[in-house]
N, C-alpha and C positions, 0 to 999 in steps of 0.2 A: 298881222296884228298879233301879238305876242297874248297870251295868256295871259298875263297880271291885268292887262291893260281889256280884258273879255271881262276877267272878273269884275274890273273896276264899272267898265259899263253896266253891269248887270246890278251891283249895289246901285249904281246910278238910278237905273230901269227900278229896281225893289226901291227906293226911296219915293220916288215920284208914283213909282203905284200907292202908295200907303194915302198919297192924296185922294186918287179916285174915288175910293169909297162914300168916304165923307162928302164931297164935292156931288155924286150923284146921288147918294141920298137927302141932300139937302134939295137939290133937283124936285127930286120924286114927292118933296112934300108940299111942291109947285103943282107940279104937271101929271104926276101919278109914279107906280112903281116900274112896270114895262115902258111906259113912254120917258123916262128918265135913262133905263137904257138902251135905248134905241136912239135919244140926241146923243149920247154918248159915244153908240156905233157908228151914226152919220157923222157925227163929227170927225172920227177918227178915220171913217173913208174917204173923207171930203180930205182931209190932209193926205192921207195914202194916194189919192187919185193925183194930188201933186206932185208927189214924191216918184212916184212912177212915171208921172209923166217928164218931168227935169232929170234924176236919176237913174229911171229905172232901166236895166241891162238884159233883161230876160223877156220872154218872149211870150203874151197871153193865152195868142193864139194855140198853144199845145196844152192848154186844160183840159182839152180832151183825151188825152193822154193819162191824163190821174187819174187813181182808182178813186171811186167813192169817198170810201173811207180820208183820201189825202184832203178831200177839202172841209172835213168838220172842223175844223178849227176856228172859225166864224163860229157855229152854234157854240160850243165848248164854248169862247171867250162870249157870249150872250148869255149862257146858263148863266158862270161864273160872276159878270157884272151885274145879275137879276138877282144870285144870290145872296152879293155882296151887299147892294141896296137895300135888300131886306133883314141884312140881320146889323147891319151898321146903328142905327136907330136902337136897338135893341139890346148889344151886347155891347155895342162899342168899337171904335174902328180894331184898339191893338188885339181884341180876342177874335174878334173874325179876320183879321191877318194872320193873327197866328196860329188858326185853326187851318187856315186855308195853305199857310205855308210848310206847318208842318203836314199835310198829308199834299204836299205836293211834292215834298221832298222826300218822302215814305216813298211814295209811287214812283218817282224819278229812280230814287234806288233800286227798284225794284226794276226798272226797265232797264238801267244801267247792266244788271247781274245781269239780266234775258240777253242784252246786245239789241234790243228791241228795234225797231222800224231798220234794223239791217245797219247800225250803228255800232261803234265798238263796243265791246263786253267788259265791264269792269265790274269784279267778284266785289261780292258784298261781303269787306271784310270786318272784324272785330271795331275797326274806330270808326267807321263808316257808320256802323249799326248803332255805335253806342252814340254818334251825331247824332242820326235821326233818335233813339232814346230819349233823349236830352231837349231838344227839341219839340217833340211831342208834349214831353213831362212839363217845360216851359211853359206853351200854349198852353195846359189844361191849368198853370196856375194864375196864367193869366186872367183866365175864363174865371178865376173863384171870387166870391166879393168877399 
């Protein structure tokens, strides 16, 4: 799959997140704030469990083989849809998207420069920095009333 067409997914993927928020805090003014996402989590395992089971090409049985650390990625994506919930209601979906995206894109950078999880290294250079910049500066005007 060609690059353009990674990126293309990934607006795709950033599009349809911007829904969630919204969608499980309205949830949580049902059901509460952690159980809003936790149907959110089942939900999204119960379709994973599909997806794996018709598509999937890899092997479960060697998770014992990951270090610790490889499998936070479930809590990480639980923090983040708990935090999400909680501040949607409050500030508004586009200021906690764009809090959340500019410091995910701060941190990505950051691990890009490291080479981090033993992935390529790509120097953080001058227009790189002035993105995340730009970006940040955006979110916080977002955030202003």
């Amino acid at each position: 799959m060609s690059r353009i067409w990674i990126f293309l997914l990934m607006v795709l993927a950033g599009a349809l997140s911007a829904l969630q928020p919204g969608i499980n805090a309205r949830l949580a003014q049902k059901v509460g704030t952690l159980e809003s996402a936790f149907v959110s989590f089942a939900g999204g395992a119960i379709c994973l469990i599909v997806a794996v089971s018709v598509f999937g090409r890899g092997n479960l049985r060697h998770i014992s083989a990951a270090a610790p650390w490889e499998v936070l990625g479930g809590l990480i994506g639980a923090v983040y849809v708990t935090c999400l919930v909680l501040a949607v209601p409050r500030i508004g979906t586009a200021a906690a998207m764009a809090g959340a995206i500019a410091a995910q894109l701060a941190a990505g950078l950051l691990l890009d420069s490291m080479g981090a999880f033993g992935f390529q290294k790509m120097p953080l250079d001058l227009p790189r920095a002035a993105g995340a910049f730009f970006l940040v500066l955006g979110s916080l005007l977002i955030l202003r009333k």
